[in-house]
C-alpha positions as CSV (number, residue, x, y, z in Angstrom):
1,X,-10.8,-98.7,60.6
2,X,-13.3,-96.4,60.2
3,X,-17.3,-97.7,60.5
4,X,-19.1,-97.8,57.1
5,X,-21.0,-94.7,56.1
6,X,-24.6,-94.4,57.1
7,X,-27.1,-94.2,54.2
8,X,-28.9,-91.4,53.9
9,X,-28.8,-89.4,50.6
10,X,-31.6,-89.8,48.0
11,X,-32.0,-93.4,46.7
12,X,-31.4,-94.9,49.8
13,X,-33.8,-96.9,52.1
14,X,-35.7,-94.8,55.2
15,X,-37.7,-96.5,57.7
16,X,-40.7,-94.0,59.0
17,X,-42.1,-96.0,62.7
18,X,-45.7,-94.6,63.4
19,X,-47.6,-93.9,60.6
20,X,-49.9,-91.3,61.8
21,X,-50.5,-87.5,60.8
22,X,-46.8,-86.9,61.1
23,X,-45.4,-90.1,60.4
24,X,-47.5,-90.1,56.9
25,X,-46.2,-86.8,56.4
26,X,-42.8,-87.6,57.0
27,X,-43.0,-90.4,54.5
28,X,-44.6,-88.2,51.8
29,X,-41.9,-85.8,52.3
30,X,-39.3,-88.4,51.9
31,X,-41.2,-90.5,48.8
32,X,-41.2,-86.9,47.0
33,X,-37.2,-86.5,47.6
34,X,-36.7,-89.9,46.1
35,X,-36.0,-92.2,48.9
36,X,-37.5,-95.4,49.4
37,X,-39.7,-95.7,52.4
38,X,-40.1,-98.6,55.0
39,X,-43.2,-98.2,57.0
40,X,-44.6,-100.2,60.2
41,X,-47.1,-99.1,62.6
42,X,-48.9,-101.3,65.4
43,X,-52.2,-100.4,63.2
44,X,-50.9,-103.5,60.1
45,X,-53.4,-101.9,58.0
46,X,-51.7,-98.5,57.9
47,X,-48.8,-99.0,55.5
48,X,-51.7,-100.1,53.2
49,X,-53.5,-97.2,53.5
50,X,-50.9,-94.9,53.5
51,X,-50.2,-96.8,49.7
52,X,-47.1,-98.1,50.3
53,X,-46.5,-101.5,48.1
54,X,-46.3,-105.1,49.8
55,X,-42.9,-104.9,50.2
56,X,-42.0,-101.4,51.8
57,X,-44.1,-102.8,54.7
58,X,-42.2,-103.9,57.7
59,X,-43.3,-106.6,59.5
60,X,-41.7,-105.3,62.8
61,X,-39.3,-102.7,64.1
62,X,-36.5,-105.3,64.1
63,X,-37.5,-105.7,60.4
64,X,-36.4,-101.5,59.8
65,X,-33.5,-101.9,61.9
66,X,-32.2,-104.9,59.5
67,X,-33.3,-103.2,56.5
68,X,-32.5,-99.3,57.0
69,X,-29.5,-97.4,58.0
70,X,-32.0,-94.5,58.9
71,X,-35.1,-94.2,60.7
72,X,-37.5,-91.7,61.4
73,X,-39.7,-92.2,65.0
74,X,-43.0,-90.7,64.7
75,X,-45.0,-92.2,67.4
76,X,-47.4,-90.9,69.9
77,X,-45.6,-90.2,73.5
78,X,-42.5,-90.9,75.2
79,X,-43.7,-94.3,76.6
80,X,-43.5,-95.3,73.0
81,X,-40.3,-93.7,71.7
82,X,-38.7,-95.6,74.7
83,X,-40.1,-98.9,73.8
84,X,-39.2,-98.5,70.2
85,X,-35.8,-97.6,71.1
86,X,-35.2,-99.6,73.7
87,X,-37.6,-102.1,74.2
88,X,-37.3,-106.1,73.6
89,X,-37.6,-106.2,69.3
90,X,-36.7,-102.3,69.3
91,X,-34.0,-100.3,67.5
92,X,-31.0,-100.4,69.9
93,X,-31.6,-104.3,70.8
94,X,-32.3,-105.8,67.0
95,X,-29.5,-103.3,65.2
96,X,-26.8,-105.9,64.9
97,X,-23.7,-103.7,64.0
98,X,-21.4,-106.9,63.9
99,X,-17.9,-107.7,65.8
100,X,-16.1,-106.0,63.4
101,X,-18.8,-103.3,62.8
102,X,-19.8,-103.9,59.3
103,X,-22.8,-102.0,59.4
104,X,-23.2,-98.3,61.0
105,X,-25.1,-97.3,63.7
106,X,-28.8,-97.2,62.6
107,X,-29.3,-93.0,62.7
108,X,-33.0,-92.3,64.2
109,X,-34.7,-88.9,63.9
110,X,-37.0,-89.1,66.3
111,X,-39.9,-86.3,65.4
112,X,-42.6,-87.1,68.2
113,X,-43.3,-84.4,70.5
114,X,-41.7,-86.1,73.8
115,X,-41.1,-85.6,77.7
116,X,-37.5,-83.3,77.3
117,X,-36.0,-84.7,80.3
118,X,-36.8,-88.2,79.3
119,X,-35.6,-88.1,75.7
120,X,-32.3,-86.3,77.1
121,X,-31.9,-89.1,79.7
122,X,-32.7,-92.0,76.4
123,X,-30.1,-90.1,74.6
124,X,-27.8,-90.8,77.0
125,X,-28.6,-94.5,77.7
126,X,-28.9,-95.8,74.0
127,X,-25.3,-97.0,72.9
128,X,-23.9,-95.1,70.1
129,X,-22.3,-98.4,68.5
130,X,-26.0,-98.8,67.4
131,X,-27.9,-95.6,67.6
132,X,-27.2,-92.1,66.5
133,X,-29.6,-90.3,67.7
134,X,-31.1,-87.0,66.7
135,X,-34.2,-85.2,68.1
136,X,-36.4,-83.3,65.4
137,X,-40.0,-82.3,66.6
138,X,-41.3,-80.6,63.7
139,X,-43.7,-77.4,64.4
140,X,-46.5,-76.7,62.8
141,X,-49.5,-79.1,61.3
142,X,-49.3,-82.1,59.1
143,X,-50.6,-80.7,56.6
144,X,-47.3,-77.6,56.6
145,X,-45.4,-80.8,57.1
146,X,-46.5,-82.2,53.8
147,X,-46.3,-78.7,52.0
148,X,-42.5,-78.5,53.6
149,X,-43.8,-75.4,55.9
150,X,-43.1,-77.3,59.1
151,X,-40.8,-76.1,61.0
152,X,-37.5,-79.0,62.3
153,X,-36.4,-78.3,65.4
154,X,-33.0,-80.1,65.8
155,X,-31.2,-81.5,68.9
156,X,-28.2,-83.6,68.8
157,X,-24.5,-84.0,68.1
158,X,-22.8,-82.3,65.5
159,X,-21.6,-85.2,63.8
160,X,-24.9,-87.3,63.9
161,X,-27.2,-83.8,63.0
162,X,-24.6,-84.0,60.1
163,X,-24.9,-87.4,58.8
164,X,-28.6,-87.0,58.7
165,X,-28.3,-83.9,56.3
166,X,-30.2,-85.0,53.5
167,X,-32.8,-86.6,55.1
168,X,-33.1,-83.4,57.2
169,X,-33.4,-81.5,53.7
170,X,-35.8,-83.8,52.5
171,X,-38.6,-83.4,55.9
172,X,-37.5,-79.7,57.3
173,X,-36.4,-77.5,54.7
174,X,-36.4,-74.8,57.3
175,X,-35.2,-75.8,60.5
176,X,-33.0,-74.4,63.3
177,X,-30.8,-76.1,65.9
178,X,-31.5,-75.7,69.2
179,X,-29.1,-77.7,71.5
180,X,-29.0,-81.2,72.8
181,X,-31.4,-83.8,72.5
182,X,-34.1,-83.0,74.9
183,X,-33.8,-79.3,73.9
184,X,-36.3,-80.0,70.8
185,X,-38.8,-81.2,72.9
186,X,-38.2,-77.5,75.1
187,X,-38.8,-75.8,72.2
188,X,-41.6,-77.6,70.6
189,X,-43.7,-77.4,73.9
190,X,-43.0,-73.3,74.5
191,X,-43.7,-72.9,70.7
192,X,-47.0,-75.3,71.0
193,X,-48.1,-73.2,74.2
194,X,-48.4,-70.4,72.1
195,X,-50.1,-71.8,68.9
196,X,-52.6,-73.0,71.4
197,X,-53.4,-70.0,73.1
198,X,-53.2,-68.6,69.6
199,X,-56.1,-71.1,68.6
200,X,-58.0,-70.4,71.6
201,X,-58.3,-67.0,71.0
202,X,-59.1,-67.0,67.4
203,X,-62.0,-69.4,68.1
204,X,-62.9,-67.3,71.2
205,X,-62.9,-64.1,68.7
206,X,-64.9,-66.0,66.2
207,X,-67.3,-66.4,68.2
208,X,-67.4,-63.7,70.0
209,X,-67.9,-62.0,66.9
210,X,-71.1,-63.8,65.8
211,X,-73.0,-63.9,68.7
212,X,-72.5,-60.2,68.3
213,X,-74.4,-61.1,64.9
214,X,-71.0,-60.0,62.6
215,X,-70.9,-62.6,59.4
216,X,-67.3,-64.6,61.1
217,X,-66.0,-65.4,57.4
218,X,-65.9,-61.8,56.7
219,X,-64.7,-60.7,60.4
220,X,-62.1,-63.1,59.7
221,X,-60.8,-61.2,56.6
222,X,-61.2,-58.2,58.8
223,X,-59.3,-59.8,61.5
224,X,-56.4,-60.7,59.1
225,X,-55.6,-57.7,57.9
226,X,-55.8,-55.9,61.9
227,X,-53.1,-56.2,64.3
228,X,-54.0,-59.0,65.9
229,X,-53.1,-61.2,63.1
230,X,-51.3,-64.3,63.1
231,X,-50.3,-67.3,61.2
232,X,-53.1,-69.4,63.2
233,X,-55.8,-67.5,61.6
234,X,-54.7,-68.9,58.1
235,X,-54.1,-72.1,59.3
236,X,-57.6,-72.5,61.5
237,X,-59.8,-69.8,60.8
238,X,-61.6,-71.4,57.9
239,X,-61.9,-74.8,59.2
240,X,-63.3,-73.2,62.3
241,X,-66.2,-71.4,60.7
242,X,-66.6,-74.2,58.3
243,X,-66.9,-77.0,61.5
244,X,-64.1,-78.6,59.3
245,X,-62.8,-80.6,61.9
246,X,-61.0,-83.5,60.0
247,X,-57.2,-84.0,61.8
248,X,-54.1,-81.9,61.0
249,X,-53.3,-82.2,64.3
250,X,-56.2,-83.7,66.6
251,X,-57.4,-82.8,69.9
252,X,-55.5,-85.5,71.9
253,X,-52.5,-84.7,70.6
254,X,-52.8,-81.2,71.7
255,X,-53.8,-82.6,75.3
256,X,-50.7,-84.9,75.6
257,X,-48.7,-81.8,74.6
258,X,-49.8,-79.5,77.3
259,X,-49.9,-82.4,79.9
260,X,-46.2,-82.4,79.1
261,X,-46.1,-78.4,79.2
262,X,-47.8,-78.8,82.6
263,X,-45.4,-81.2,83.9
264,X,-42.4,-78.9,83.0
265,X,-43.8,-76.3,84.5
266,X,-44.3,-77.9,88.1
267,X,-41.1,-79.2,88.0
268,X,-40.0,-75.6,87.1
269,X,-42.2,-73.7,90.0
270,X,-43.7,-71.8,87.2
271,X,-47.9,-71.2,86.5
272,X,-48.9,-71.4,83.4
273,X,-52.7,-69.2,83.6
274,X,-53.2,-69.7,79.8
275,X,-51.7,-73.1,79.3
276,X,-54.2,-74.3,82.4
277,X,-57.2,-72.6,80.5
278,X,-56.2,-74.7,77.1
279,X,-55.5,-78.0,78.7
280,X,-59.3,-77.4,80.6
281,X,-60.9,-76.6,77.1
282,X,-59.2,-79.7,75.8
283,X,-60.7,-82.0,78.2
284,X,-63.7,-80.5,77.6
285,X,-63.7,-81.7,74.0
286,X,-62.0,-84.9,75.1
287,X,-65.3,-85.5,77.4
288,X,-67.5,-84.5,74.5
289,X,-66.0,-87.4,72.4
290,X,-64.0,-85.1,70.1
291,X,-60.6,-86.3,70.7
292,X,-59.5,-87.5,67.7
293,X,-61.1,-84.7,65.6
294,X,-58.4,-81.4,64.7
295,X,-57.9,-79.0,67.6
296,X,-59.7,-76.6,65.5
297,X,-63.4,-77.7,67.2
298,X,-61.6,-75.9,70.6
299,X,-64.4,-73.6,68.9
300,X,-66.7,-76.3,70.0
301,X,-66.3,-76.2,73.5
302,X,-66.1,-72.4,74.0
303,X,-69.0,-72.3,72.1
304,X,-70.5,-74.6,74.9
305,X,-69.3,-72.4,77.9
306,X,-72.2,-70.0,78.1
307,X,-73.9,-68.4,81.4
């Protein structure tokens, strides 16, 4: 007999774990497709703020796995995907598929930006009577997460990427797959090492530009229309010359991403010159107490490195 269906079309019941920038997003985007959202975050006020009612606030992750036949992981690092997943009270150990399998193996999109290797080895340990697992970093900003701009980069098996469809509609509009769980992760951290040079630069140009006593909102209309445009300019330029610095996607996020990048790399034998030069200017903000503002004050600390 085959197992029962897993719920995931419109209507049905999502959990979203983490309820951060992306996690917030994520349950925006699936509010506005017309499923029902579960929230729970370690923070208890968060479901609160995020305005979900009393009871589409879980009281623990064993609570989604009893409630949901779908998840979404949005959580900070690895450390934490692992313990969600397989921790004591996590996913894998409270999803009680039954001895005759009368419920499905909960599906979990996990979106947080993760160690590859270690989210292919946790794909690989977690038992598929209880999880499906699919990996889905999305690229780009919360904010082109909530707008449906983000960018789903999907890892997993055929049949699980499948049964996940219409959730996958619902967050990613656009998305591409890219291999194996673990290989979302590869891609995320080779596209985020070039949207963070990218940043770098603009905010290097921007104020290269006024110290050279140019007006930067209107360089910054020059600079779009030259060829060193890109999609970063759009996205940060503004909030740069404004000092708008309230999170999209904050400073220590961007840290823990190239820490990860850095990793890799050892393991890989390969230097990363500009990746090295990001991670410094994000510790430099770190130290300045800027971690949890948007990675847009980068502008800060270059505006701080002077002879």
């Amino acid at each position: 007999m085959k197992p029962p269906r897993i719920k995931t079309t419109p209507g049905s019941t999502i959990g979203v774990i983490g309820l951060g920038l992306m996690g917030s997003a994520a349950a925006a985007r699936l509010t506005s497709a017309g499923f029902t959202v579960i929230g729970y975050d370690v923070d208890a006020g968060a479901a609160e703020r995020l305005g979900l009612p009393a009871d589409q606030r879980a009281r623990s992750i064993a609570d989604i796995a009893a409630r949901c036949d779908c998840c979404v992981v949005a959580v900070f690092n690895t450390a934490q995907v692992e313990e969600v997943l397989e921790g004591t009270g996590g996913l894998a150990a409270s999803r009680d598929t039954g001895a005759e399998r009368e419920r499905p193996p909960l599906a979990v999109i996990c979106i947080s930006t993760c160690d590859p290797d270690a989210i292919s080895a946790l794909a690989g340990r977690l038992p598929p009577e209880r999880i499906a697992f699919v990996e889905v970093p999305v690229s780009g900003t919360s904010q082109q997460f909530v707008r449906g701009d983000g960018l789903g980069l999907v890892a997993g098996s055929d049949a699980d990427v499948a049964r996940v469809a219409p959730v996958l509609d619902a967050m990613v509009p656009k998305r591409h797959r890219v291999g194996k769980p673990g290989d979302g992760g590869r891609a995320k951290l080779a596209i985020n090492l070039m949207l963070g040079v990218n940043r770098a630069a603009l905010a290097e140009g921007l104020v290269f530009a006024e110290r050279m006593g140019l007006d930067p909102t209107a360089f910054l209309a020059v600079a779009r229309d030259s060829a060193a445009y890109s999609q970063i300019m759009d996205v940060k330029g503004a909030k740069m010359i404004a000092a708008d610095f309230t999170p999209h996607g904050k400073v220590n996020q961007s840290m823990k991403d190239f820490a990860l990048m850095l990793e890799q790399a050892k393991r890989l034998g390969q230097r990363l010159p500009l990746g090295e030069t990001y991670a410094g200017l994000m510790q430099g903000c770190i130290d300045n107490g800027e971690a949890e503002l948007d990675n847009g004050a980068v502008i800060r600390e270059i505006r701080r490195r002077v002879e």
